[in-house]
C-alpha positions in Angstrom: 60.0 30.5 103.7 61.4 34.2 103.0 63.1 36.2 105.4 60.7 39.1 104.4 59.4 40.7 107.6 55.6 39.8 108.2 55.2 43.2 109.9 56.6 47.0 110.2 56.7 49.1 113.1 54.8 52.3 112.3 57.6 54.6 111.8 58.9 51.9 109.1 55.6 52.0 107.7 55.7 56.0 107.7 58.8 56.0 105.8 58.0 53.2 103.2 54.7 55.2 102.6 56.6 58.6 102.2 54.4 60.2 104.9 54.3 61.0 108.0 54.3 58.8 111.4 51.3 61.2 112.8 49.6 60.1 109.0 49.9 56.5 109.6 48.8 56.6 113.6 45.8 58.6 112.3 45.4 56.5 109.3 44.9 53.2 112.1 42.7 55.1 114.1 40.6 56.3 111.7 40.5 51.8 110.8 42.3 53.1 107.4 45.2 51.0 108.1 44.9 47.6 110.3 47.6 47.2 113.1 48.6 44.8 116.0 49.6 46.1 119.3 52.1 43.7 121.1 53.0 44.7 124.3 54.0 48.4 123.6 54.5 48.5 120.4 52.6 48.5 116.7 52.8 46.7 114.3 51.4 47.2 110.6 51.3 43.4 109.1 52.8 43.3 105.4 49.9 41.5 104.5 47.6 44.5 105.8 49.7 46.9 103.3 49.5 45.0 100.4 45.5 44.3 101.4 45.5 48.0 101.4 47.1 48.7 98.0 45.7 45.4 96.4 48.6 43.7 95.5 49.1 40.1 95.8 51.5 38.6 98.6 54.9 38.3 97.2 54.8 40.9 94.2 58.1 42.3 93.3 59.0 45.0 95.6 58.9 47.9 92.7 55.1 47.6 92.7 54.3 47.7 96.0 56.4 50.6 96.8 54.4 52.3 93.3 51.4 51.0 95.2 52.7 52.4 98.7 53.2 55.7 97.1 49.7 56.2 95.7 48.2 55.1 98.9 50.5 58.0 100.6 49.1 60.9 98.1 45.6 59.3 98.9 46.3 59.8 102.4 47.2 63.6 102.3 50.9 62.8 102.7 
């Protein structure tokens, strides 16, 4: 096993995208993005991200950040 993180907290998630925090938390509302809420805080799942951008689990991390990025401009970020 990996010691990749299996999930981000949205602000991580914000600045991995590029955008906003307010983008992502609109993004989940909006069932864009998938998240967990445990206890009071949530959490975007990896997995969810790279459903998202469809990118196999475990791709190098160059093409999911391309992939993150062109999910960000499709978001308005």
């Amino acid at each position: 096993m990996t010691n990749r993180r299996l999930a981000l907290k949205v602000k991580e998630a914000a600045d991995v995208l590029g955008i906003g925090r307010d983008a992502v938390y609109n993004a989940i509302n909006r069932g864009e993005i998938r998240a967990i809420r445990l206890g009071g805080t949530l959490l975007v799942p990896q997995a969810e991200l790279e459903r998202l951008l469809g990118v196999e689990p475990e791709t190098d991390v160059a093409t999911i950040r391309d992939a993150l990025r062109e999910l960000a401009a499709a978001l308005g970020a």
